[in-house]
Structure formats: C-alpha cells, structure tokens
C-alpha positions in Angstrom: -31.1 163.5 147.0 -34.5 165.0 145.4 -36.1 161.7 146.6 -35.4 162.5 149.9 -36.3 166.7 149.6 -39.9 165.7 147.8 -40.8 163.3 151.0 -39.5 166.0 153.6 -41.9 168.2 151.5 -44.6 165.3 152.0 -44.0 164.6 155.4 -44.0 168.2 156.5 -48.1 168.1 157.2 -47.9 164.9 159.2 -46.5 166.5 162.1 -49.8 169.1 161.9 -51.8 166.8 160.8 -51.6 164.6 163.8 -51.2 167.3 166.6 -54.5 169.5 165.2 -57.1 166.1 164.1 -56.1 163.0 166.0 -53.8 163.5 169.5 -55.8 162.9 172.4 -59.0 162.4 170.0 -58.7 159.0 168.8 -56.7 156.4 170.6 -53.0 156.7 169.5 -52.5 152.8 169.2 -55.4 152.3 166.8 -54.0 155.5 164.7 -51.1 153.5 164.3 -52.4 150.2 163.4 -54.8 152.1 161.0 -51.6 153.5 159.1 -49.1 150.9 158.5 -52.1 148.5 157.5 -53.2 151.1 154.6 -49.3 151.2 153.7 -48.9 147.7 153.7 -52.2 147.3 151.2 -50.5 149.8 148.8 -47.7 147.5 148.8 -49.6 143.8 148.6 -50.2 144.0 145.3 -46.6 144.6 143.8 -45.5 142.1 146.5 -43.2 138.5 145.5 -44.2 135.6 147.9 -41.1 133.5 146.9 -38.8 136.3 148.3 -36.3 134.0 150.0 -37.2 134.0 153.5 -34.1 135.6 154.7 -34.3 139.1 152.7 -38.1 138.9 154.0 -37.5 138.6 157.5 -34.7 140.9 157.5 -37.3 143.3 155.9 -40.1 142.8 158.3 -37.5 143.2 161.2 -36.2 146.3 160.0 -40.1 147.6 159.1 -41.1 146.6 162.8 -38.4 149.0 164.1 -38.2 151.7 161.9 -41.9 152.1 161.1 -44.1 150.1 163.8 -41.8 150.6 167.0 -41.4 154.5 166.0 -44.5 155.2 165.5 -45.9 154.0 168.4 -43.1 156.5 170.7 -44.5 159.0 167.9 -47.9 159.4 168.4 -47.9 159.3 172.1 -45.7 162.1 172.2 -48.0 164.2 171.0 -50.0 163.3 173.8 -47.5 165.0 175.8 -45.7 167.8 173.9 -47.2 170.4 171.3 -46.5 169.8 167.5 -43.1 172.3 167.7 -41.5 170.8 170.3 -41.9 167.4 168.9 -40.5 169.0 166.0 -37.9 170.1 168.2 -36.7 166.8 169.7 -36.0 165.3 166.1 -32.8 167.5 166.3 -31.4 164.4 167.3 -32.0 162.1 164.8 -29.2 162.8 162.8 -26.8 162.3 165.8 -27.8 158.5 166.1 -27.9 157.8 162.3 -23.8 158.8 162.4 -22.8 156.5 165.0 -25.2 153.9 164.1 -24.2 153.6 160.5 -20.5 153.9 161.7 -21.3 151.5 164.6 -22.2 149.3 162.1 -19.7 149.5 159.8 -16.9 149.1 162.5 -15.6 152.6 162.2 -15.7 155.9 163.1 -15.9 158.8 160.6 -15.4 162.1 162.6 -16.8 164.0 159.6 -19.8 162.5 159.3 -20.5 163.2 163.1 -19.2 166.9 162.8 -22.3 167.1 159.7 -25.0 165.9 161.7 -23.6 168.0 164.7 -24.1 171.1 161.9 -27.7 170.0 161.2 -28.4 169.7 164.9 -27.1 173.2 165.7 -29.5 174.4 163.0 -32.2 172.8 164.2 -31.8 174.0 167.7 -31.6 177.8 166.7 -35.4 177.4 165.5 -36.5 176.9 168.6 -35.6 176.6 172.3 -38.1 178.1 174.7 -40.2 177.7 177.3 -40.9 174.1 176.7 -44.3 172.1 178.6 -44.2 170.6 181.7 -44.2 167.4 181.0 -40.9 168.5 179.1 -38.5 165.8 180.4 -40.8 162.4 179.4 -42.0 163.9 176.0 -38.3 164.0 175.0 -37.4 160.5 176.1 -40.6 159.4 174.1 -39.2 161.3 171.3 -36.0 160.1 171.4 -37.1 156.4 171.5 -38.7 157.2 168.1 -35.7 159.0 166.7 -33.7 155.8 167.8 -36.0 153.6 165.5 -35.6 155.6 162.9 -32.3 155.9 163.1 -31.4 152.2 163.2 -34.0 151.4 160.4 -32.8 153.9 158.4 -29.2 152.9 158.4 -30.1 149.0 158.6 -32.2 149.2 155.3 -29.3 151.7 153.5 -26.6 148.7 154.2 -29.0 145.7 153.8 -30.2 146.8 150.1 -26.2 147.8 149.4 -25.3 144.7 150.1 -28.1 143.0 148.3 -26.7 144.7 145.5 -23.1 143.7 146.0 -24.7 140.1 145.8 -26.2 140.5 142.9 -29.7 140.2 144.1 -32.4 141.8 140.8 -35.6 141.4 143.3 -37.1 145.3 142.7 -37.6 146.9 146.1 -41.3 147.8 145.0 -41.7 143.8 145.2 -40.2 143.3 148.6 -41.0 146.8 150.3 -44.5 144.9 151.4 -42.5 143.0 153.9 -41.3 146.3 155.7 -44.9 147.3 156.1 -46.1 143.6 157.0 -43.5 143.6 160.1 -44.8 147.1 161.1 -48.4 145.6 160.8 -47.6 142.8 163.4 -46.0 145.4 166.1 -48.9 147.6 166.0 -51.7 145.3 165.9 -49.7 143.5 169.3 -49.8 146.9 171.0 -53.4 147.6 170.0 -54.3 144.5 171.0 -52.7 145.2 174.4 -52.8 148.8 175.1 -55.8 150.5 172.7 -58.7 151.9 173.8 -62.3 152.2 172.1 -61.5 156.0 171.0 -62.1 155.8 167.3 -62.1 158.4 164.5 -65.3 160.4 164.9 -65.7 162.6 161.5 -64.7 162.5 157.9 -61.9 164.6 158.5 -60.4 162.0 160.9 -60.7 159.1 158.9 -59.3 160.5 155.5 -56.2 162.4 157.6 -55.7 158.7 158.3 -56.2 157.6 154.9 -53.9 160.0 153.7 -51.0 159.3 156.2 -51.5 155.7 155.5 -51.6 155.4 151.8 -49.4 158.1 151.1 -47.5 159.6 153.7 -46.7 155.6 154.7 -46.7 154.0 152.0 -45.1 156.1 149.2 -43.4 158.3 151.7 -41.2 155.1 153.6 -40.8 153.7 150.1 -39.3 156.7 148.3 -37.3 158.1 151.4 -35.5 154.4 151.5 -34.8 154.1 148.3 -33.2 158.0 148.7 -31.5 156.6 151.4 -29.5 154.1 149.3 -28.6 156.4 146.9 -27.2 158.9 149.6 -24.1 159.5 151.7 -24.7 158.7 155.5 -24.0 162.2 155.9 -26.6 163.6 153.8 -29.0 160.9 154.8 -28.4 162.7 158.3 -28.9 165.9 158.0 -32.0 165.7 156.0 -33.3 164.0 158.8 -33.2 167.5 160.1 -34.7 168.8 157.2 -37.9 168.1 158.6 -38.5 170.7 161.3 -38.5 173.9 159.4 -40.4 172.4 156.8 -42.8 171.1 159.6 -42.7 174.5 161.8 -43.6 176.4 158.2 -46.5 174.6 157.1 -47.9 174.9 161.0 -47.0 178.9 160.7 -48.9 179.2 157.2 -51.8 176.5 157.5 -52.8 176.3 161.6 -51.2 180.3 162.4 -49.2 178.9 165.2 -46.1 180.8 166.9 -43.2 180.5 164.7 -40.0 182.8 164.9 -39.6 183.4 161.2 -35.8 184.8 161.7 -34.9 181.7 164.0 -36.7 179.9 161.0 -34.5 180.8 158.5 -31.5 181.1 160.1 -31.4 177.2 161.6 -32.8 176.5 157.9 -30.0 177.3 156.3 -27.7 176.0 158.5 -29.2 172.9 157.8 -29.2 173.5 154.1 -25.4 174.3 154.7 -25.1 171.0 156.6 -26.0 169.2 153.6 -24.5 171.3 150.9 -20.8 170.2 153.1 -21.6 166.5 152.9 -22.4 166.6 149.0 -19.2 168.3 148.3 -17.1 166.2 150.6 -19.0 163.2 148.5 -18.1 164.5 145.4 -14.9 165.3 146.0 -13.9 161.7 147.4 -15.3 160.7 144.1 -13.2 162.8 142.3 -10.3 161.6 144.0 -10.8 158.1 143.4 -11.6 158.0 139.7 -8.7 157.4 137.8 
C-alpha cells in the first residue's frame, strides 16, 4: 500500500508537467519514445538475458499495453483536453480494473465493483464543468489509455502471482527490463509512422523528459507493480483514483490553475474512504480464514 501512495505522490507532476512544457510543443510520439527508452536504460543493467522466453514475452506484451499503447492515447489527449479534464476522465480507470481482474479470474465480485464505483463518485465530485469542445474525442482518447492500464495492471498483478505459486526466484528488478523493452518497440513503430520533426527546444524540455523517463517511468511503473502485487484488486482500484486530486493539487499550488478546493477535498476523501472499505474488507477476510 505505501508503494503505491509514494508513486501517486510521484506521478502527481506528470500530469502538469506534460500539459504546461511539452503538449502541442514537441511531437507527442517522439515524447513517448523518448520516455520508455530512458526507463528501459534504467532497467538494462539489472536485466537477466536467460529469462526463459516465456516470462519475457509475457512481460514485453504486458509492457507494450500497459506502458507503450497507453501512453501513446496519453499524450495526445492533451492535445485535445486541458490537464484537469484529463485528470477527470481517469475516474474510470478503476471501473475497468474490477471487471477486468474479475473477467479474468472467471468471476464476479460485486464488492469489488461497488469500491471502485466509490472511488469513481469521488473523483467526479472534484470536477464536472464546463468541459472543451472537443469534449467527446478527448474522452474516448482517455479512455483508450485507461483501458491499457487497466489490463496491464491486472495482467502483471496475476502473472507475478502465479509466478510465485510456481515457484519462480527470478527478482522482478531482473525481469522488469522486458516490460520497458516491449513498450520501446510500440513507440518507436508509431514514431516511425506517425512522428513529426517537433523536437524539444530548451533545457527545460529535455530534462521534464529526462525526469519522466528515468524516474517517473522507470522507478515509478516498477514500484507501482510491485504495489500492485502486494494489494487487493480493490485497493489497487481505487488508488487508481488517487491520482486526480493529487494531480489537480500540485496544478492549484505550482501552475495557479482553477481548482475547487471544497470539491477537492470532499471527492478526496471519498476516495480515501474507498480505499480505507477495501483494506478492512481485506483484513477482515483474513481474519476469518486464519485458523
């Protein structure tokens, strides 16, 4: 759990970061690319060849979805909706990580659904206004990126379990490079294809890049999997969520954009709430089943 609160802490500039210094000023494609290539160098090193070729491909599957396909819906939504409403369309990650995770397990927990449902209510509370025109694609671009997520998310949680189960003793610092490796090969495809010569311009640029490559990427995906594992699905989901007020904060405090501070708080702890319901239920089945 405090794995997965210190990257929501992390990952609350990105969203800034990326609307203020690089949307619409240097090509979204290349960003990309640029990102998962720094995360994957952080990860080279520490990296085991002989991984058996099934446990890397799964890896670089689940990397090319959950980290290369998502960011590439990511970054050109903010080409079409400001940094709070992108914010604002995350509300549904949680949603898709319930049924997905209970999709894939074959079964369907109503409580887990009625926890992300919580998290999504306190997300919306923050804010719904007047939203941009270009309103309606913006959110399906959003929520192809939330659907990545999602599905890595949960793919990666029940892959690494069941590693586990297998007794498999490969560290995840040694295999993690092959997440970042199958991100690398979806963006450098859709820069090859789709970029444009609109490259970083200023200092600024290129270390906002550096930063959200080495770090926000690298240690950031690392660290929030490995929470992920050690997490009920229904946690897992509603931190997801966690995200926007953190995010809308640090652009109230740092970039002095319109924030409702009582809408703020109020979806906040709903979402706090929302998670605080899923540990206890957790605990409580563990109490239960302990003899």
């Amino acid at each position: 759990m405090i794995l997965l609160i210190l990257i929501t802490l992390l990952w609350a500039f990105s969203f800034s970061l990326i609307g203020v210094y690089l949307a619409g000023q240097v090509d979204s494609y290349f960003s990309v690319l640029t990102r998962v290539l720094l995360a994957a160098l952080v990860f080279l090193p520490f990296l085991n060849w002989r991984t058996p070729p099934r446990i890397a491909l799964t890896l670089m599957a689940i990397g090319a979805v959950q980290l290369g396909l998502m960011y590439l819906f990511y970054y050109q939504s903010f080409l079409l909706l400001s940094v709070p409403e992108v914010l604002l369309f995350t509300i549904f990650t949680p949603v898709y990580i319930s049924l997905i995770y209970d999709l894939m397990a074959r079964r369907f927990s109503p409580l887990n659904l009625l926890i992300a449902a919580i998290a999504v209510f306190g997300a919306a509370i923050i804010r719904w206004n007047n939203l941009s025109g270009d309103y309606w694609t913006g959110f399906l671009v959003v929520q192809g990126a939330n659907l990545c997520f999602a599905s890595g998310q949960v793919a990666y949680k029940q892959f690494m379990q069941s590693q586990q189960s297998r007794g498999n003793t490969l560290p995840p610092r040694q295999t993690f490079g092959w997440f970042f490796i199958g991100a690398s090969i979806v963006a450098a495809l859709a820069w090859l294809i789709l970029g444009k010569p609109q490259y970083p311009s200023s200092g600024v640029q290129w270390g906002i890049l550096l930063w959200l490559g080495a770090v926000a990427s690298g240690l950031g995906y690392f660290l929030w999997n490995k929470g992920a594992t050690l997490v009920s699905p229904g946690t897992l989901a509603a931190m997801n969520n966690a995200l926007i007020p953190a995010g809308l904060l640090v652009n109230l405090l740092i970039w002095n954009r319109d924030a409702d501070l009582p809408r703020l708080a109020l979806g906040g702890a709903i979402i706090v709430a929302a998670v605080a319901l899923s540990e206890w239920r957790n605990r409580a089945s563990k109490l239960t089943s302990d003899p």
